[in-house]
C-alpha positions as CSV (number, residue, x, y, z in Angstrom):
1,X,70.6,84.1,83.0
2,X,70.1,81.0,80.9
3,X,73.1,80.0,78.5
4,X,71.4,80.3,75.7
5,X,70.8,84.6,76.5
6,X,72.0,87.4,75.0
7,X,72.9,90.4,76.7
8,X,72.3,93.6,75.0
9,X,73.1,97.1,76.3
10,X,72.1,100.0,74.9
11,X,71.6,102.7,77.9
12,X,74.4,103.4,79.6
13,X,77.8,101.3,80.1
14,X,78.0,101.7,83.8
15,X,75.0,99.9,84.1
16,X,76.7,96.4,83.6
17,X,79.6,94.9,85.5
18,X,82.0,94.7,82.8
19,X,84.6,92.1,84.2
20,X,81.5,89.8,85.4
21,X,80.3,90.6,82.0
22,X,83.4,89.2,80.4
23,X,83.3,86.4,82.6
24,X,80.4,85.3,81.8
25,X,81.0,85.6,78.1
26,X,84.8,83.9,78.7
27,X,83.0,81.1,80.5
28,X,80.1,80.4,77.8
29,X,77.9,80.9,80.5
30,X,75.8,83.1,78.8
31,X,75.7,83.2,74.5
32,X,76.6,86.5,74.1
33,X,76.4,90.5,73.9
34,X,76.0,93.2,72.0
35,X,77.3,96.7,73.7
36,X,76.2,100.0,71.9
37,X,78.1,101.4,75.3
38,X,80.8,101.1,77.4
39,X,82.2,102.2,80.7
40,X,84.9,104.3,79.2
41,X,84.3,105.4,75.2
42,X,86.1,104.9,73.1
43,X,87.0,101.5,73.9
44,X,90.5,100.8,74.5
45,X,92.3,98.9,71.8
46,X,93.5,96.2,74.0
47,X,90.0,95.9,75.8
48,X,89.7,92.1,76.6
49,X,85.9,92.1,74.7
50,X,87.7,92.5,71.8
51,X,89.2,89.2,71.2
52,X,86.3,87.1,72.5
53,X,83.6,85.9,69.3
54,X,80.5,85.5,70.9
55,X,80.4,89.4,71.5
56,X,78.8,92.0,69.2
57,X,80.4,95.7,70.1
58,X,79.5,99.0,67.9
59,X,81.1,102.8,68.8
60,X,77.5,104.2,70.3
61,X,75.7,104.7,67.3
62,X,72.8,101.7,67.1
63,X,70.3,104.6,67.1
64,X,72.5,105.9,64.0
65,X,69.1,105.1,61.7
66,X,67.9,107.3,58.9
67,X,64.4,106.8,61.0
68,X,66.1,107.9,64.2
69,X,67.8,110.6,62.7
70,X,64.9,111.8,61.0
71,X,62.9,112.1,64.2
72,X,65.5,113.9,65.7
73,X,65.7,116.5,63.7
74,X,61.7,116.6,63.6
75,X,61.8,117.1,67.3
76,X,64.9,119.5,67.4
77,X,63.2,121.9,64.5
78,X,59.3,121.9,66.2
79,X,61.4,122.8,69.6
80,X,62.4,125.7,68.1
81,X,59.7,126.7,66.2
82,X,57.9,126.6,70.1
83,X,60.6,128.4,71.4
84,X,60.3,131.2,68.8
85,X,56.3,131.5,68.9
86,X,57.0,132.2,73.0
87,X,55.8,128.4,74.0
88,X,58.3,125.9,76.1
89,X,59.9,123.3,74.0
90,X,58.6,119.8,74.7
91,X,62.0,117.9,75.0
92,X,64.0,119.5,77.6
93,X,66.5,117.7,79.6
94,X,67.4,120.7,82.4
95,X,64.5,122.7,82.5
96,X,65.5,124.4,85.4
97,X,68.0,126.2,83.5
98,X,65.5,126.9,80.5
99,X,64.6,130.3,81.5
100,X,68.0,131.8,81.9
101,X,68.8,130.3,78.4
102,X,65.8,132.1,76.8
103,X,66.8,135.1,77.9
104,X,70.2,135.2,77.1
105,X,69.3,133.6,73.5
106,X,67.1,136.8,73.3
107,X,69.6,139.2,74.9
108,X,71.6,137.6,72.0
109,X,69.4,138.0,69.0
110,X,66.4,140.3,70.4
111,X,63.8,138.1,69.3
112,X,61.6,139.6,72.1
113,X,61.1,135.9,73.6
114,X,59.2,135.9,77.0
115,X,61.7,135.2,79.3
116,X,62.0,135.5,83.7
117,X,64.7,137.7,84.7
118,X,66.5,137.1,87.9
C-alpha cells in the first residue's frame, strides 16, 4: 500500500492482521485506519490502537444511520408480512433451518403457516 492510504474495515475484524496492521500504522508506513471491527469486541482498554493518532476506531456501529436503520426495519417488517401471507421471506441467512422455524412459530401461535414437517 502506498503511504499516503487509508485502511478502512468495515466487514469483519479477522480479516486484517492486526499486529501487521499496527505496524504499519506505528511505522507511518501507511496514513491511517478506520476500524468499525475488531478481532475481539469490545476492544480492550489497553489495546495498543488506542494510543496511536493516525487511527480512526468506532464500537461497530458505522451502519448506525437513520437511513440504514430505516431500511432495516423496511426489510425486517415486509419479511414478515411474507412469512404471514404463506410466502418465504427474501432475507434469510440459514435457510436451511427456515422450515423447522415456521412450523414451530405456527405450533406457537396457530397461524396455519405452510410449513414441512419432519
Amino acid at each position: 500500500m502506498k503511504r499516503s492510504a487509508f485502511l478502512i474495515n468495515t466487514s469483519r475484524g479477522p480479516v486484517l492482521d492486526k499486529q501487521a496492521l499496527y505496524e504499519a500504522l506505528k511505522e507511518k508506513r501507511i496514513a491511517g485506519a478506520g476500524l468499525d471491527v475488531y478481532q475481539n469486541e469490545p476492544m480492550a482498554s489497553d489495546d495498543p490502537l488506542l494510543k496511536l493518532g493516525n487511527v480512526v476506531l468506532t464500537p461497530h456501529i458505522g451502519s448506525g444511520t437513520v437511513e440504514t436503520r430505516l431500511a432495516m426495519a423496511s426489510m425486517a417488517v415486509e419479511d414478515v408480512i411474507r412469512v404471514l401471507k404463506g410466502r418465504d421471506p427474501v432475507n434469510v441467512v440459514n435457510s436451511e433451518l427456515l422450515a423447522g422455524m415456521l412450523c414451530k412459530f405456527d405450533s406457537l401461535y396457530s397461524l396455519g403457516l405452510q410449513c414441512l414437517k419432519a
